[in-house]
Z-matrix of the N, CA and C atoms (Angstrom, degrees):
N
C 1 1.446
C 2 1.527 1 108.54
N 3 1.494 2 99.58 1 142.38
C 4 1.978 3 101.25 2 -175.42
C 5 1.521 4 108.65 3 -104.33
N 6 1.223 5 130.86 4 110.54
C 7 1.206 6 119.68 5 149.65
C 8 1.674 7 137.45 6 -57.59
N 9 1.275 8 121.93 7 140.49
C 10 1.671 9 103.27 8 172.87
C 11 1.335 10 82.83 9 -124.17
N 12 1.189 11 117.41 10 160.73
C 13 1.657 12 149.97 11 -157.62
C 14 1.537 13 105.19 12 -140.00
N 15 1.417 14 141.34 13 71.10
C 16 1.459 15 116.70 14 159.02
C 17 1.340 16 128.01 15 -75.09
N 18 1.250 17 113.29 16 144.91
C 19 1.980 18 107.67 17 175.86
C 20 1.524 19 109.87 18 -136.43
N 21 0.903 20 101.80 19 -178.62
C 22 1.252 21 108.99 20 -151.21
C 23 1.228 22 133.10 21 -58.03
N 24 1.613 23 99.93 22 -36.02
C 25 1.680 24 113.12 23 161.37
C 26 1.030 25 131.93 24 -53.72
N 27 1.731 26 110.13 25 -10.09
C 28 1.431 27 126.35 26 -171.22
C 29 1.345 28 133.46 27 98.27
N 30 1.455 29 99.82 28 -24.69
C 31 1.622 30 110.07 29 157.82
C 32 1.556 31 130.90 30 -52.12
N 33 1.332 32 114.39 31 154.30
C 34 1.759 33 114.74 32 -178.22
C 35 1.075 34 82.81 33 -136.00
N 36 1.634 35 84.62 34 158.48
C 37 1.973 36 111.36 35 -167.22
C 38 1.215 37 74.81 36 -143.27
N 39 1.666 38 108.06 37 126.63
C 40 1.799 39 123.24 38 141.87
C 41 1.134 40 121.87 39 -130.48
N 42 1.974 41 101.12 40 144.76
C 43 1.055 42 91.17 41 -144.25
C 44 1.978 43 89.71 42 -138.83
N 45 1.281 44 113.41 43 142.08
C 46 1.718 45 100.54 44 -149.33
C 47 1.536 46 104.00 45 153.15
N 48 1.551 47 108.47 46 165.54
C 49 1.525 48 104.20 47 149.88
C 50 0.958 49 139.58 48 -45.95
N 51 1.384 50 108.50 49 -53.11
C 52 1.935 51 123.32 50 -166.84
C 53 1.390 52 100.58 51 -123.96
N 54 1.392 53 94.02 52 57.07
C 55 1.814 54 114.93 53 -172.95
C 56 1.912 55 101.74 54 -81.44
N 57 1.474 56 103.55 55 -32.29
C 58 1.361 57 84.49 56 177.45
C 59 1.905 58 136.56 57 -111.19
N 60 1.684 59 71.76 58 11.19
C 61 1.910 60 88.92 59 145.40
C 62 1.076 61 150.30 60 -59.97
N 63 1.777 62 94.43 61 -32.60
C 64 1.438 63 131.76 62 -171.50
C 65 1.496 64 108.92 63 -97.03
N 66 1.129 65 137.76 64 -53.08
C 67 1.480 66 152.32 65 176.12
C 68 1.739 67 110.89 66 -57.17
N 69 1.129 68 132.95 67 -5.69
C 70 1.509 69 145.36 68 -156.52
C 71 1.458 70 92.89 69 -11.45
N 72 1.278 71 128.40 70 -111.69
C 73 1.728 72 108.29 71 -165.01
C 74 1.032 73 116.10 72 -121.38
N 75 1.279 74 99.39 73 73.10
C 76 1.577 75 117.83 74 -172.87
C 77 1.471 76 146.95 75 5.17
N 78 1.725 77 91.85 76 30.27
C 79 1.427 78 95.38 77 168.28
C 80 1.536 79 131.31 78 -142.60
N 81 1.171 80 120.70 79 130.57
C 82 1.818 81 94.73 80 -173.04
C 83 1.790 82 106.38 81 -86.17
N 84 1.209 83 87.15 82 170.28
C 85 2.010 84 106.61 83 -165.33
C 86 1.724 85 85.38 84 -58.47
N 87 1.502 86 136.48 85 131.17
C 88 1.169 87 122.72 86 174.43
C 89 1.641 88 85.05 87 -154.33
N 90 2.005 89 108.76 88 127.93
C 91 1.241 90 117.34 89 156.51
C 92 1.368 91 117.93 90 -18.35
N 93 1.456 92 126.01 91 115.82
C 94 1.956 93 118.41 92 168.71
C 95 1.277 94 111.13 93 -53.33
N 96 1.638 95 133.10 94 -22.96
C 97 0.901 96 124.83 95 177.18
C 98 1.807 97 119.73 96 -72.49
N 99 1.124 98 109.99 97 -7.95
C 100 1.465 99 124.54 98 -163.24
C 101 1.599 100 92.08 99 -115.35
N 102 1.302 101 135.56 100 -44.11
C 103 1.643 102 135.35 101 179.75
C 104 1.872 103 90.31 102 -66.31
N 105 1.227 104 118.45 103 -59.52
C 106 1.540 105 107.06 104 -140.01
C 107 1.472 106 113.46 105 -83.90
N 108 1.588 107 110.34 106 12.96
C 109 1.536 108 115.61 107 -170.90
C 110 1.696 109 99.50 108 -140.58
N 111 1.876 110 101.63 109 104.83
C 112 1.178 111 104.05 110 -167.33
C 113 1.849 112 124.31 111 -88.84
N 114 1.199 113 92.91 112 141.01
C 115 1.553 114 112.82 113 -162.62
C 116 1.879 115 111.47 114 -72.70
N 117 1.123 116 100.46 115 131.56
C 118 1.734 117 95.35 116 178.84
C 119 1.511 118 110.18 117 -130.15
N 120 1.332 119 100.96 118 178.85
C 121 2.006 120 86.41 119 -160.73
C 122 1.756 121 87.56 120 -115.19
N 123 1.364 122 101.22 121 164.19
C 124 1.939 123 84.66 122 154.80
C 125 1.430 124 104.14 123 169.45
N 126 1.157 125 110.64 124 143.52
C 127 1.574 126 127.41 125 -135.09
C 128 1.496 127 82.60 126 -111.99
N 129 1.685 128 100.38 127 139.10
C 130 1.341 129 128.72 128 178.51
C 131 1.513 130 128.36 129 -74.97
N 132 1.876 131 92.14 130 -32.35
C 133 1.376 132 80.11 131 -168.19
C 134 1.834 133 83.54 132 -150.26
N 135 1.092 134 120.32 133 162.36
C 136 1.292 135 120.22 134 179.40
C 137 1.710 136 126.18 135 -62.40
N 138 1.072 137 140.80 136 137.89
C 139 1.254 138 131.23 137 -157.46
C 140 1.816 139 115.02 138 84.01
N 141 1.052 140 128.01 139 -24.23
C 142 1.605 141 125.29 140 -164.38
C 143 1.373 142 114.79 141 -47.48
N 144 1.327 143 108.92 142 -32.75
C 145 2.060 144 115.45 143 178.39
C 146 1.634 145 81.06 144 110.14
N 147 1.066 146 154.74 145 35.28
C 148 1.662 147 126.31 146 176.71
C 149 1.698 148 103.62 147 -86.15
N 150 1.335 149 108.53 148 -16.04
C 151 1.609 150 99.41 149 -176.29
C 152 1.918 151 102.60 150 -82.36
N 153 1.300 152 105.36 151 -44.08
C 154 1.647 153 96.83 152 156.36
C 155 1.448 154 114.07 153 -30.38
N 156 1.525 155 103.97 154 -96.68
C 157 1.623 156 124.78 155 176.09
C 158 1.609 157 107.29 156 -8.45
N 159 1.558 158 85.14 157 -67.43
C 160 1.940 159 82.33 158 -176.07
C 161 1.860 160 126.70 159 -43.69
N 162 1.001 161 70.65 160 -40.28
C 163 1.862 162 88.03 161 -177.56
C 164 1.671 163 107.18 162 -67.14
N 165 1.526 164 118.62 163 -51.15
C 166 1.380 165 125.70 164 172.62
C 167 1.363 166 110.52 165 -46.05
N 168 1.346 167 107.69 166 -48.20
C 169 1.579 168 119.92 167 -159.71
C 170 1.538 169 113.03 168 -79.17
N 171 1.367 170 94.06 169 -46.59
C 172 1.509 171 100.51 170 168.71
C 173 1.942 172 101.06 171 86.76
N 174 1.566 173 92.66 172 30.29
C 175 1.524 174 103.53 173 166.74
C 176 1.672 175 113.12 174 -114.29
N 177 1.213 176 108.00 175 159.17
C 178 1.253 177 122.93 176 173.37
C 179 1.872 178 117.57 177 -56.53
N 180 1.566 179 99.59 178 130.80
C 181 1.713 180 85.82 179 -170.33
C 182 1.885 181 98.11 180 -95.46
N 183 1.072 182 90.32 181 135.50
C 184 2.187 183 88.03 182 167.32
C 185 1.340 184 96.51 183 -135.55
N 186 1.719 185 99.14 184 -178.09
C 187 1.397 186 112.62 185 -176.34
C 188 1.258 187 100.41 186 -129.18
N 189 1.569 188 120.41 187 158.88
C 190 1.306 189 138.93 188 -163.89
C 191 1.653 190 97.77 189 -64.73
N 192 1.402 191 123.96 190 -11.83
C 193 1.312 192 121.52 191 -172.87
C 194 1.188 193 113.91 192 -93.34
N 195 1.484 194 105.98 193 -16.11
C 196 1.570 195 107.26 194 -170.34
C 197 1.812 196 105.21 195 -74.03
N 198 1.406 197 92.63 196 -168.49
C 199 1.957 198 96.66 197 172.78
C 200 1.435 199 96.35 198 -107.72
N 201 1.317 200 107.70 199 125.32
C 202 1.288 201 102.10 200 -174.44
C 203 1.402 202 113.74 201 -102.79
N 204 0.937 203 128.31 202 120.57
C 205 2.041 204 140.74 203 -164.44
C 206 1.816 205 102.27 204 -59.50
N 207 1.602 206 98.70 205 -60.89
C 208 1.310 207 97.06 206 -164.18
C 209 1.819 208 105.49 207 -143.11
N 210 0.938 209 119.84 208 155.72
C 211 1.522 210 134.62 209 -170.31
C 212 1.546 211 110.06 210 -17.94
N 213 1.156 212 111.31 211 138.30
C 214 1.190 213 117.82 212 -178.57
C 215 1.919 214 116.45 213 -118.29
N 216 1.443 215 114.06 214 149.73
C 217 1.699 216 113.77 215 173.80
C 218 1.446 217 76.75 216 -124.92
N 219 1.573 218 85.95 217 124.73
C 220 1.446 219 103.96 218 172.71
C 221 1.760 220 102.90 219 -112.34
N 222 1.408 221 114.99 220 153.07
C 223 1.491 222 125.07 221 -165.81
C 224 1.281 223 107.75 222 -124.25
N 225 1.382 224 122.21 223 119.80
C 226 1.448 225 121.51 224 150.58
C 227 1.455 226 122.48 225 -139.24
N 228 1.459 227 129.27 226 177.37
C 229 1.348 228 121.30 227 -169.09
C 230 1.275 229 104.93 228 -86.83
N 231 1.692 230 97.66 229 175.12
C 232 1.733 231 111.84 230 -175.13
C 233 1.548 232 119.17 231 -94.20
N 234 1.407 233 99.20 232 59.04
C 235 1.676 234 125.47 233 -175.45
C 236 1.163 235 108.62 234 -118.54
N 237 1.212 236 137.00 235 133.51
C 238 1.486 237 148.25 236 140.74
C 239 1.524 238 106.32 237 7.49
N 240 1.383 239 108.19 238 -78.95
C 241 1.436 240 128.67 239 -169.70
C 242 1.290 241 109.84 240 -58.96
N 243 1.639 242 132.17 241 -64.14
C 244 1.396 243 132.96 242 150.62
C 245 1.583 244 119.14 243 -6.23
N 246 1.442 245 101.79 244 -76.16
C 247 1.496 246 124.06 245 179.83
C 248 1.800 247 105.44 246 -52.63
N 249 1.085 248 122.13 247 -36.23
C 250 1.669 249 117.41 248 -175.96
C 251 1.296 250 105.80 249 -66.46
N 252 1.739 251 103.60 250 -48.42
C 253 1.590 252 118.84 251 -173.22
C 254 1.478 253 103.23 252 -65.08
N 255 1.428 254 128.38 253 -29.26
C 256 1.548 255 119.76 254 179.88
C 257 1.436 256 111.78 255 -70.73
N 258 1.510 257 114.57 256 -50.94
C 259 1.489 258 100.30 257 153.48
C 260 1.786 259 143.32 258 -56.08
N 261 1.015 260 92.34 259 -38.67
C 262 1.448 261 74.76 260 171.36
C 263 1.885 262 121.37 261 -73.92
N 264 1.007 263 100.44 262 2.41
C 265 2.134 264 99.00 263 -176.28
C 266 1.696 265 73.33 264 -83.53
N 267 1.504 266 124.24 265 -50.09
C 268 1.694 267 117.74 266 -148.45
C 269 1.588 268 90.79 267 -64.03
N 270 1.142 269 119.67 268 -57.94
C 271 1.882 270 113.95 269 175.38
C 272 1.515 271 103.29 270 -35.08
N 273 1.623 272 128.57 271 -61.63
C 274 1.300 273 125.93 272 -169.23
C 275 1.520 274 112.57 273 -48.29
N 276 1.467 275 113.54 274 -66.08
C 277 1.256 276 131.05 275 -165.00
C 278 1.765 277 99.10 276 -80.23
N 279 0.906 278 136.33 277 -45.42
C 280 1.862 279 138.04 278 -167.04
C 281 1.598 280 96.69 279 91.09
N 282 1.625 281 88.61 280 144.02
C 283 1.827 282 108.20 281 167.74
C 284 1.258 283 111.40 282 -30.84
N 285 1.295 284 102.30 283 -47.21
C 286 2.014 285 117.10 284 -158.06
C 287 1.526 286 103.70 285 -53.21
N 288 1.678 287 111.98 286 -40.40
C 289 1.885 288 118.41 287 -172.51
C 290 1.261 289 80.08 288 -79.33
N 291 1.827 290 162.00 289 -40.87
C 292 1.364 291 107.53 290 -118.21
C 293 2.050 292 67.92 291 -119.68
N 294 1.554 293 106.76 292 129.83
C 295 1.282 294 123.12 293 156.64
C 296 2.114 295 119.95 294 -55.85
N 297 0.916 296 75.96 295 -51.57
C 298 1.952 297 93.67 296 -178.05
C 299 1.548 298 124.06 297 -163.93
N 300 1.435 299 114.83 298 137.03
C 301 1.584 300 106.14 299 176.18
C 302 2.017 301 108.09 300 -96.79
N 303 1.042 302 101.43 301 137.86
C 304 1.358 303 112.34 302 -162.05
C 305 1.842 304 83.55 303 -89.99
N 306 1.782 305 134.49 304 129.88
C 307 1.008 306 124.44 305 179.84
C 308 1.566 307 111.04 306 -111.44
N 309 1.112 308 134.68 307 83.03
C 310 1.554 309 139.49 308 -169.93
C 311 1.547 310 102.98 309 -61.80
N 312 1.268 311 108.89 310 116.30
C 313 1.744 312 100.07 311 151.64
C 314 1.250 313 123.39 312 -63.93
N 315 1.090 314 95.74 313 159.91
C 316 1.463 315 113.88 314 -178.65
C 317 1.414 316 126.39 315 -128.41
N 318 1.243 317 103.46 316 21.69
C 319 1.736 318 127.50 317 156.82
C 320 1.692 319 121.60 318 -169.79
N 321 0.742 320 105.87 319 -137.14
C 322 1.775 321 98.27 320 -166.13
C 323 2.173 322 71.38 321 -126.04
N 324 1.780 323 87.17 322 159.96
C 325 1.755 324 83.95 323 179.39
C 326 1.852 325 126.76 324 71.66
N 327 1.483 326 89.60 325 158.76
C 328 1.969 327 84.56 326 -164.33
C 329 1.738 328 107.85 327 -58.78
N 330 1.445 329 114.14 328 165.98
C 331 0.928 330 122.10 329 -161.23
C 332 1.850 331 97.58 330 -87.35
N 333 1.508 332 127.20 331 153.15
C 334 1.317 333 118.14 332 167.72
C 335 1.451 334 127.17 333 -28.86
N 336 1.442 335 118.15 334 146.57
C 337 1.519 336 107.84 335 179.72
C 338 1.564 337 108.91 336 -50.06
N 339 1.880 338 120.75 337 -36.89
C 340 1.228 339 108.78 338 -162.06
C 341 1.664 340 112.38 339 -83.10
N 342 1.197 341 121.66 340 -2.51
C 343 1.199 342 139.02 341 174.75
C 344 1.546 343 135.09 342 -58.02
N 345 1.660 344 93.93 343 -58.24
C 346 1.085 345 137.90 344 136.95
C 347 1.524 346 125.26 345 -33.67
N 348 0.985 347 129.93 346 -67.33
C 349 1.608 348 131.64 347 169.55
C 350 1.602 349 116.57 348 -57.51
N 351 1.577 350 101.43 349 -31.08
C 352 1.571 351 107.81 350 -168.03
C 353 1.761 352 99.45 351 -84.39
N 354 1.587 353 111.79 352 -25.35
C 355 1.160 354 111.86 353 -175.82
C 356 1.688 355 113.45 354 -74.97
N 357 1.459 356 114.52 355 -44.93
C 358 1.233 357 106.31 356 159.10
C 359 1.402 358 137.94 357 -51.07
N 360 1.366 359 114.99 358 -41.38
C 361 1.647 360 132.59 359 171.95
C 362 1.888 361 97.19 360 -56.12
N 363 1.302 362 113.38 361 -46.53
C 364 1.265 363 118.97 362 179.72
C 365 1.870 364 129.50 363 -62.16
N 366 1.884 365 82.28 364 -25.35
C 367 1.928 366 95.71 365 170.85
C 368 1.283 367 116.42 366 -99.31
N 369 1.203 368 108.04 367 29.15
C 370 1.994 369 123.20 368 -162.44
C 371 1.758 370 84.93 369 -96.63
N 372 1.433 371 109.36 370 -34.95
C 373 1.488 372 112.67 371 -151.71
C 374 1.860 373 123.00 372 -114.66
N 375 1.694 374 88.01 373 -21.57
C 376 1.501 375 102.15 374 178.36
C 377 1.492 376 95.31 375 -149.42
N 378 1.422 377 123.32 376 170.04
C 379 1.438 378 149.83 377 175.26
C 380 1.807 379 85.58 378 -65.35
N 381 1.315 380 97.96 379 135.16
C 382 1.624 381 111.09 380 146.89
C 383 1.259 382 128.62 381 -123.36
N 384 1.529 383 104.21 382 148.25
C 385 1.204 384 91.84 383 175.86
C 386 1.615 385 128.81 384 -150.54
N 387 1.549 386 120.91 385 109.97
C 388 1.515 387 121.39 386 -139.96
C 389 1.059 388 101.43 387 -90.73
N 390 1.649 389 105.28 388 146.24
C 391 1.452 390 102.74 389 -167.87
C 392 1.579 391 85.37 390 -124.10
N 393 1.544 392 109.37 391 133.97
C 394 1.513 393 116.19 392 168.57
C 395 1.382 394 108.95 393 -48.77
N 396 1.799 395 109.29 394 167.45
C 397 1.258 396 142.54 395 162.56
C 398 1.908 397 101.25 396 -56.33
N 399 1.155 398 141.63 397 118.33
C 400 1.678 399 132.63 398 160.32
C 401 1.282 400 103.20 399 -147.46
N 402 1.447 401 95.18 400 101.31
C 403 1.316 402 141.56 401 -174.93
C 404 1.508 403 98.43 402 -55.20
N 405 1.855 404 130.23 403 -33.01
C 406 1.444 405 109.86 404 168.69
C 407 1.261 406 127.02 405 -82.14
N 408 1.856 407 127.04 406 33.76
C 409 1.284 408 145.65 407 -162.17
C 410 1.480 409 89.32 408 -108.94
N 411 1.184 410 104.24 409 -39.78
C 412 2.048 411 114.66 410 -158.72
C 413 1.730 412 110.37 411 -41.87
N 414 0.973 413 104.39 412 117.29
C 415 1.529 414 101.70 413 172.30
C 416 1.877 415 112.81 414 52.32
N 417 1.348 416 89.63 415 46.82
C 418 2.052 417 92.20 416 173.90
C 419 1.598 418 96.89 417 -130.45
N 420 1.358 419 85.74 418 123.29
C 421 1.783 420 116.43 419 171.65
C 422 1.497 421 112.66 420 -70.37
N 423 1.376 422 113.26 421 -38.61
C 424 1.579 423 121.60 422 -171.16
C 425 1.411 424 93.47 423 -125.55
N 426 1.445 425 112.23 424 140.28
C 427 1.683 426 131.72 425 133.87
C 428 1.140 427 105.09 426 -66.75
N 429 1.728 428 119.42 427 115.74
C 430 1.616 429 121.29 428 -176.44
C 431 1.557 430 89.09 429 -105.25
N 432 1.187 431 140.16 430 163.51
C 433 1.558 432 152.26 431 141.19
C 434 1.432 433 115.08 432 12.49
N 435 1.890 434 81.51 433 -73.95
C 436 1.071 435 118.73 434 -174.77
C 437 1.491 436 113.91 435 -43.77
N 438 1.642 437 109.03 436 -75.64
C 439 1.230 438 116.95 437 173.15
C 440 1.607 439 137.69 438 -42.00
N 441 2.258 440 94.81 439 -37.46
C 442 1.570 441 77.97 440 158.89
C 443 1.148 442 156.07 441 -78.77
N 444 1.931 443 101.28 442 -1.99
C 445 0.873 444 113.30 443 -179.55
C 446 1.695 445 133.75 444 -64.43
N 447 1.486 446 85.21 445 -41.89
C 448 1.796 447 104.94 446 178.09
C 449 1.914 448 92.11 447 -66.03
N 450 1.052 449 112.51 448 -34.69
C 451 1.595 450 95.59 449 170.09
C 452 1.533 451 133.59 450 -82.17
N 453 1.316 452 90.10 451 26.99
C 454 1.228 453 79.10 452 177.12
C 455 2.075 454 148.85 453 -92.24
N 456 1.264 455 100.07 454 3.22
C 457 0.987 456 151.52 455 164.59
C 458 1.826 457 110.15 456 -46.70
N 459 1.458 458 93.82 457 -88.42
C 460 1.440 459 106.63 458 179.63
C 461 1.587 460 118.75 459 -66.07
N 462 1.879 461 112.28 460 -24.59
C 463 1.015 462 115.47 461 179.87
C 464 1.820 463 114.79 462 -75.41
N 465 1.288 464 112.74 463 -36.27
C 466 1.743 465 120.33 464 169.73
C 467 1.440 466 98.47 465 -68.93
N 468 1.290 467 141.87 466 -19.70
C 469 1.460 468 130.45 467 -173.94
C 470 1.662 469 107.93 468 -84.44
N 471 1.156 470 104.21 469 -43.56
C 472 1.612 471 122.11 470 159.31
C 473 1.513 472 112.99 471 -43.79
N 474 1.304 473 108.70 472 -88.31
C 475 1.770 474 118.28 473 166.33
C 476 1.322 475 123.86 474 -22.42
N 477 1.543 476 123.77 475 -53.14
C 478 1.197 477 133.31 476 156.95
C 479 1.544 478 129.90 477 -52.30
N 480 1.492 479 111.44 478 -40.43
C 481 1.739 480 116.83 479 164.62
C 482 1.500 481 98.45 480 -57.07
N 483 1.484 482 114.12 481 -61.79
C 484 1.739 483 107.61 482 -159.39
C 485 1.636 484 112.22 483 -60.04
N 486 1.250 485 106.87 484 -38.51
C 487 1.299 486 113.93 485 171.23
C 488 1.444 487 115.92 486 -51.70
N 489 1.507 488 105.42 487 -51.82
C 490 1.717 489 93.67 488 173.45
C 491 1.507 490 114.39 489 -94.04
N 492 1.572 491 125.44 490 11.34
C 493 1.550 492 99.64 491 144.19
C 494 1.546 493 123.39 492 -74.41
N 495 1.191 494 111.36 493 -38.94
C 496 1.618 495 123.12 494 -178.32
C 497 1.763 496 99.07 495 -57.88
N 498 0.561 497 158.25 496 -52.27
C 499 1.208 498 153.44 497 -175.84
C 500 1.497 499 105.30 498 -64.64
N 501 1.475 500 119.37 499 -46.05
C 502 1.621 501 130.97 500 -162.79
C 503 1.789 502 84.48 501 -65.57
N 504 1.454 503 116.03 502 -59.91
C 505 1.442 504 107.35 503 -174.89
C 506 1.619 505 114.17 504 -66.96
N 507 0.916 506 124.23 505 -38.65
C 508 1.360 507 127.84 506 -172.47
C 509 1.468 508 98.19 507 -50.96
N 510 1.380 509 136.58 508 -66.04
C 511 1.368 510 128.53 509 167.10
C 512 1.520 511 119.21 510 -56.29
N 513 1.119 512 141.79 511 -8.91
C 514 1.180 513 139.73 512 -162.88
C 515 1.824 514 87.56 513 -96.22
N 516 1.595 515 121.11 514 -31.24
C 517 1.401 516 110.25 515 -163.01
C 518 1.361 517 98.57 516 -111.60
């Protein structure tokens, strides 16, 4: 079985027997303005999953402290508190740095009513983008092979949102 992997830069990774049947020339059509300015992830508040994410994504992890070069998807959970902390980095940093907010649940099922409201108020201003409950994330230290494989699914559904916020903003500015 072949996996393909797109990320964000626009590149595909396949990975398989007849992996390079599938991969043709390894790149999808992506704005230069969106390839040549590299994307980093970085978590708002402690707990969010961005060191997961990072690894899924196959982006660079930073912190809100660092200097950040070029656009950032910043990650936090689908909590009240999460959601406050995602706004306030977007006040720190401005709309313009943050490409997309990555929205992690934080249980299996819809997120609290107040969660919910803050998350919309929160897509008024930047791309969102919700990432289901996957219960084989729970308590894993390592992305094994193995594991990314069975993720692979939710992880191209992900890749594909960020991809089409970055583009949605890229024309919008």
């Amino acid at each position: 079985m072949t996996k393909v992997v797109l990320r964000l830069d626009g590149s595909s990774v396949a990975e398989g027997a007849d992996a390079a049947s599938w991969a043709g020339p390894g790149r999808a059509v992506v704005p230069p303005t969106v390839a040549a300015r590299p994307t980093s992830i970085v978590g708002v508040h402690p707990g969010a999953g961005v060191s997961t994410w990072a690894q899924l994504l196959d982006l660079p992890e930073a912190e809100l402290t660092d200097e950040l070069a070029g656009p950032v998807v910043l990650v936090c959970r689908s909590t009240p508190a999460g959601i406050y902390a995602t706004k306030a980095a977007i006040h720190s940093l401005g709309t313009a740095a943050v490409s997309a907010v990555l929205v992690v649940a934080d249980a299996p099922g819809k997120p609290i009513p107040a969660a919910a409201r803050e998350q919309r108020v929160l897509a008024g201003a930047v791309p969102v983008v919700p990432v289901p409950w996957l219960p084989r994330l729970r308590a894993v230290a390592e992305i094994s092979p193995q594991l990314a494989g069975q993720l692979a699914r939710p992880v191209q559904r992900v890749t594909k949102a960020l991809l089409g916020a970055q583009s949605i903003k890229e024309k919008a500015e």
